[in-house]
N, C-alpha and C positions, 0 to 999 in steps of 0.2 A: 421444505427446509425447516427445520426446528429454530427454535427461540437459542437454543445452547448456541447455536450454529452462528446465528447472527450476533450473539453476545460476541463468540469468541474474533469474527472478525471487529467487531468494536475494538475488545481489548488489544488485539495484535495494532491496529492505528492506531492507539491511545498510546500504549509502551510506545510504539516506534516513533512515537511524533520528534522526537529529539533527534533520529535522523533526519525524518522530512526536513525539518528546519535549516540543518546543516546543508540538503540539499536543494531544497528551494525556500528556505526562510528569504535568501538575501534575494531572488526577485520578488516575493510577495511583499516587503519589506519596505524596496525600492520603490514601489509605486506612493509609496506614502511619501518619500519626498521629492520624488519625480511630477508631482499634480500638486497644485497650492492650494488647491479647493479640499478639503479634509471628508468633507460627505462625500465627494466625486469621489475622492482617494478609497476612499472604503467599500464605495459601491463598487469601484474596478476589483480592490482585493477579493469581494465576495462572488463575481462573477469570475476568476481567476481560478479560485478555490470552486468554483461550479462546472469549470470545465475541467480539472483535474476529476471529480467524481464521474464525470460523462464519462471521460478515457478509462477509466478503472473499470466502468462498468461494462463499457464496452468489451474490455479484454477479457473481462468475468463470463461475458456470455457466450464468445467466440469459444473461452478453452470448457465451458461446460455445456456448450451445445457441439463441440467436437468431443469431449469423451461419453457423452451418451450415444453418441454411435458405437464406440469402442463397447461400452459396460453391457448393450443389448446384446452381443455378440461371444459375450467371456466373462460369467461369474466372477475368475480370477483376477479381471480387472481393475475390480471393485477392491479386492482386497489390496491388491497391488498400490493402488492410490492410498487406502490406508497405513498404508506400513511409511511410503512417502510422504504423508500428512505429518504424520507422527515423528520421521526424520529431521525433514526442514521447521517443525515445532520446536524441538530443543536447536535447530541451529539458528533460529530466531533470536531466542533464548539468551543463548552464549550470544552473540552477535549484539543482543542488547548490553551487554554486562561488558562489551568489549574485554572479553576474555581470550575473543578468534576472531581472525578475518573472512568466518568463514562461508558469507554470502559474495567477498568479492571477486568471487570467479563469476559470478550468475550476470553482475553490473557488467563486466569486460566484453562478457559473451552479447549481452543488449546492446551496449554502445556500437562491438562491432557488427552484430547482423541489424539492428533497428534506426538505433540514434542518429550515427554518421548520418543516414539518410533524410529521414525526419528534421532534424534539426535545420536541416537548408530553407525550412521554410518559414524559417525567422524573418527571414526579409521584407516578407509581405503582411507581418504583422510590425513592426518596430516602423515609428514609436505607437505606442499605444495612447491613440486620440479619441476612441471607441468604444462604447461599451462591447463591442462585435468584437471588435479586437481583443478585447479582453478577456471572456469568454474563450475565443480560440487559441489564445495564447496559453490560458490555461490545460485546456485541452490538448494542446502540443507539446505543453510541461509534463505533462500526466504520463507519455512515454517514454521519461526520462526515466534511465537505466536504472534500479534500485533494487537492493535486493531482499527489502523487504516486500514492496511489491510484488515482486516473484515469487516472492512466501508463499505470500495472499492466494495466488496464482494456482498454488499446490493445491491447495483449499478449496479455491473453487472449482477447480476440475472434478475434486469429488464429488460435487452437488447435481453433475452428471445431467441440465439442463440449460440450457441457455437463460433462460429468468430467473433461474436461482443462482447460479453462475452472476447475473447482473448483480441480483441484490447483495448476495456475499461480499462483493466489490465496491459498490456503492454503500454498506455498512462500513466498512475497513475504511473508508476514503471520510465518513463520517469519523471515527474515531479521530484521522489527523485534525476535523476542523477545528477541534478547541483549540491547540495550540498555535494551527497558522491562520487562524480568524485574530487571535487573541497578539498573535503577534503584530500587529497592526496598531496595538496600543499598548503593549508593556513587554517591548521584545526581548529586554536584556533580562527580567524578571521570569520570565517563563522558559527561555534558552537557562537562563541558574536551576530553575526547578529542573527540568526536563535531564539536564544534566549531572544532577547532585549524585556520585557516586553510590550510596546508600537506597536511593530510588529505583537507580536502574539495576542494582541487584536484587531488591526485592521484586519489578515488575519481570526482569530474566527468569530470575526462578521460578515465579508462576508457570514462566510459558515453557520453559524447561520437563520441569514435574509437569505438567500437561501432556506435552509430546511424549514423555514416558510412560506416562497412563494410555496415553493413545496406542503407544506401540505395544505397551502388554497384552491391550485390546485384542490389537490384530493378528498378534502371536496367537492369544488362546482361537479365535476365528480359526487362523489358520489351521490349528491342531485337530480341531473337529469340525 
């Protein structure tokens, strides 16, 4: 895996933190006034935020050590992922700039084939009294339906191995931690940042002009 490679899933966590937030700000959030102990509170958030990385990396490895069976079997698979790379890059993109909805079809489809089920095993983690718990709590958040996630997801199946598939996942999952480590101590300040109109156009556009760089890539591949 190249260094671009891991930069870019950085950058895709780093723009998208402003959704993480909106989607799991308010339980990483929560523990800080759920615990009266302020260092307990924060060692829970950082082991919360450690099991989100676990589960990312895990799904990183399963969908790039399944399409390395694919890509040994068909040249054109490879380019195939490419052309979808380069796709869901600009619908990041737009998606950050809320200009479209146009990962919420990818959330509906997780909730109904993954979530619904996964999520029943809240029970056996709530309340969280545990550093254990905390940890897998995180880990159980981490396959909460997103579609940025599933972005990420594009991406790593490219990487066409199980270990680079993990890292790609586990760099993306770094990206979100500045904003949901941070939010643990300045959440309305960095929910304003994250959200400033001005921001997320310029972070969209990167990833926009990216994906279209990407796709012109794949087009000339394709032509010769």
């Amino acid at each position: 895996m190249t260094e671009s490679l891991f930069f870019t899933a950085f950058f895709m966590g780093l723009a998208g933190s402003g959704h993480c937030i909106a989607m799991c700000g308010g339980i990483a959030s929560s523990l800080q006034f759920a615990i009266e102990d302020k260092t307990k509170a924060q060692q829970y958030a950082l082991l919360y935020n450690l099991g989100r990385l676990l589960s990312y990396s895990i799904c990183g490895a399963l969908v790039g050590g399944i399409s390395s069976v694919f890509a040994k079997q068909s040249n054109d698979f490879s380019l195939f992922l490419s052309f979808i790379s380069g796709i869901f890059m600009v619908l990041v993109g737009l998606y950050i700039m809320r200009l479209t909805a146009s990962l919420n079809w990818l959330e509906k489809f997780g909730k109904f084939a993954i979530w619904q089920h996964i999520v029943k095993l809240n029970k056996y983690l709530l309340p969280l009294n545990t550093k254990k718990k905390a940890l897998a709590y995180g880990a159980l958040w981490g396959w909460l339906p997103c579609g940025l996630v599933y972005s990420a997801l594009t991406w790593a199946i490219t990487t066409q191995s199980a270990s680079s598939g993990a890292l790609f996942m586990a760099s993306f999952a770094l990206g979100t931690l500045p904003a949901m480590i941070g939010l643990s101590f300045a959440a309305q300040t960095i929910n304003n940042w994250l959200n400033n109109s001005i921001i997320r156009i310029v972070l969209g556009n990167i990833l926009v002009f990216y994906g279209l760089y990407l796709l012109a890539i794949a087009t000339q591949n394709a032509l010769h």
